[in-house]
N, C-alpha and C positions, 0 to 999 in steps of 0.2 A: 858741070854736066857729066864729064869724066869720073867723077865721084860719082853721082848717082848712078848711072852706069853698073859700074863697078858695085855697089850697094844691091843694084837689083839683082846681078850675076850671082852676088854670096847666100843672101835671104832662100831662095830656092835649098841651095846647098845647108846651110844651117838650119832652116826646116826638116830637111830630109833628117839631120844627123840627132836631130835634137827626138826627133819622131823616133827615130833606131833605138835611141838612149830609151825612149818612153817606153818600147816595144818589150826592147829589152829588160826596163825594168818591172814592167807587166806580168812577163814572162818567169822572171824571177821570184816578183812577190807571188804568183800563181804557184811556182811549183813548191816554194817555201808552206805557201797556206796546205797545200797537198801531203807536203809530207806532216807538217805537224797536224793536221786533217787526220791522218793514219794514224801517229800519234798517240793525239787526244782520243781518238775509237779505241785505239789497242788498249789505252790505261783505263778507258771508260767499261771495255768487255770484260777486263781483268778485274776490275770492281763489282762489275755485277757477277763476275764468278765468286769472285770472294763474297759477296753478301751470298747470295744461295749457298755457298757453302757454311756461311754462318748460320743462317737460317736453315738450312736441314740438320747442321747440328745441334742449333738451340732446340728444333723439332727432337732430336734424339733422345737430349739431352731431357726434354719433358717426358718422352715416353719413359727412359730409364728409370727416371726420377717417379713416376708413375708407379711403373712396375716394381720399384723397391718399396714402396709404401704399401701397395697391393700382400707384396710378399710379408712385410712386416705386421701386418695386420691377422694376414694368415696365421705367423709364427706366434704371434701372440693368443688368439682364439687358440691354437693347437698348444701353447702353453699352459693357456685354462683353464683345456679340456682335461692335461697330464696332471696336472695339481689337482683338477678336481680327481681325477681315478687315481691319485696318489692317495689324498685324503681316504676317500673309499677302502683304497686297501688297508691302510693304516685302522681307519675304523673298524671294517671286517675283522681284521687280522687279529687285534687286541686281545680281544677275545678268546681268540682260538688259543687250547692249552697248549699246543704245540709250536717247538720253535718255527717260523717262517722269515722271509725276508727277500726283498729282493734289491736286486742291483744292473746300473747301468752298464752297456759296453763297455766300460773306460773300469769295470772292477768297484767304480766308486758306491757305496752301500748307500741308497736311496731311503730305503724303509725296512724299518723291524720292527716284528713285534714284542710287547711284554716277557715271553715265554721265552723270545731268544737272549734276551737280559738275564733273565732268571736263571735259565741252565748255563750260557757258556759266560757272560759277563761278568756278572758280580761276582760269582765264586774265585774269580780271578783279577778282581780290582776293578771292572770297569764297567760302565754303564752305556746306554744307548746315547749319549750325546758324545763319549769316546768312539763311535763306527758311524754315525751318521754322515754322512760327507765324506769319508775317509774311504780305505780302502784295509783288505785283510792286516796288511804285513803292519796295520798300525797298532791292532790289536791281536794280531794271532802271531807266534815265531816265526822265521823265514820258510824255514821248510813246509808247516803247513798250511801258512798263506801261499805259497810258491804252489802249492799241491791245489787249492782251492781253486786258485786262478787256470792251473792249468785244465782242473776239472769242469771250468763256465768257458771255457774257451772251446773245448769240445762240444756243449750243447748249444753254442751259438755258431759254432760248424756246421753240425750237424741237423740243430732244427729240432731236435728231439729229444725228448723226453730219459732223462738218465734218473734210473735207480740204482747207485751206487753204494758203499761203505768207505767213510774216510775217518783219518784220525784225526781226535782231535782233544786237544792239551788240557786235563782235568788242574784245579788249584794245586796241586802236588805236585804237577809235573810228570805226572804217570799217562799215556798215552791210551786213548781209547777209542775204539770203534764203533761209529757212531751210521745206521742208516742215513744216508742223505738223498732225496726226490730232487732232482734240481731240472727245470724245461723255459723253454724259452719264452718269455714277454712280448707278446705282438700289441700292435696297435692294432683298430679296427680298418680294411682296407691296406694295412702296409703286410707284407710280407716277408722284408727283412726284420727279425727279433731288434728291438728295443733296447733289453738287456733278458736279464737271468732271474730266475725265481727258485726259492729254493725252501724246503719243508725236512723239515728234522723226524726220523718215528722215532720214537722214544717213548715207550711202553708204560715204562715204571720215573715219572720226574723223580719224584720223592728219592727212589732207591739208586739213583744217578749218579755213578762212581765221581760226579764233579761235586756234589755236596757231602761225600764222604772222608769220612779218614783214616780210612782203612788206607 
């Protein structure tokens, strides 16, 4: 009887403490679930920031990607357009007796015509597929290619229209003064020149101190 007694005295008591332990571990599983609660949100906002930020870069990245195609398409129509008014001039120009020719910003000789083969090329070894692509100092000596370039860099300065006299290198080697017209290449709607265009007078071809030998 002393025993059960005693039994029922501890049971209260071991209830209580086992309750504490439960309370307590309630308490613990709760604040554990809370913080990895906070957690899992923090890694879960952080995700969805990194998506949106992939997603408005993939956005970017379509627009860029857009807009370079847009552009390349352009540059090509506006390619064309310059090949075809290349052709033109070249067409045109054939013709004409007179030397003409023209050239890009960068010096490098675009187009010539027949008449500029005729007077300054040949009589000095070369032909128009020696200047096409190329620049003066491929076929002219330093100093009067030096002179040339500096004389298109003034009309692409300035916008205007130069009638000048330069010299230039007959088969002998004899130096001659030669009118040159040289004005600036616009595209249609652009306002910055292009390149250079440039017309030779020359009165008399035939009597042309470059096919003589005197």
């Amino acid at each position: 009887m002393v025993f059960l007694a005693d039994f029922a005295t501890v049971v209260p008591w071991l209830l209580a403490g086992i309750s504490a332990i439960v309370v307590a571990l309630a308490g613990a599983v709760a604040h554990l679930w809370r913080q990895n609660s906070q957690v899992f949100k923090s890694q879960i906002d952080q995700r969805e920031v990194r998506i949106k930020a992939l997603e408005a870069s993939e956005k970017k990245d379509k627009a860029e990607i857009e807009d370079l195609k847009k552009r390349v398409q352009i540059l090509e129509l506006e390619r064309e357009r310059l090949d075809a008014r290349f052709l033109h001039f070249k067409s045109s120009h054939d013709a004409c007796p007179l030397p003409v020719w023209f050239k890009d910003r960068d010096g490098t000789m675009l187009s010539c015509n027949r008449a500029y083969e005729t007077v300054f090329l040949k009589p000095r070894g070369y032909c128009l597929e020696d200047y096409l692509g190329k620049q003066d100092k491929d076929v002219w000596p330093p100093a009067i290619a030096q002179k040339f370039e500096e004389n298109d860099r003034k009309v692409l300065d300035s916008g205007e229209v130069h009638d000048q006299t330069e010299m230039v290198e007959n088969r002998h080697g004899v130096l001659v003064a030669v009118r040159i017209i040289k004005y600036p290449r616009r595209l249609l709607g652009v306002s910055e020149p292009v390149g250079v265009a440039g017309m030779a007078i020359v009165e008399d071809l035939k009597g042309l101190a470059f096919n003589s030998h005197e």
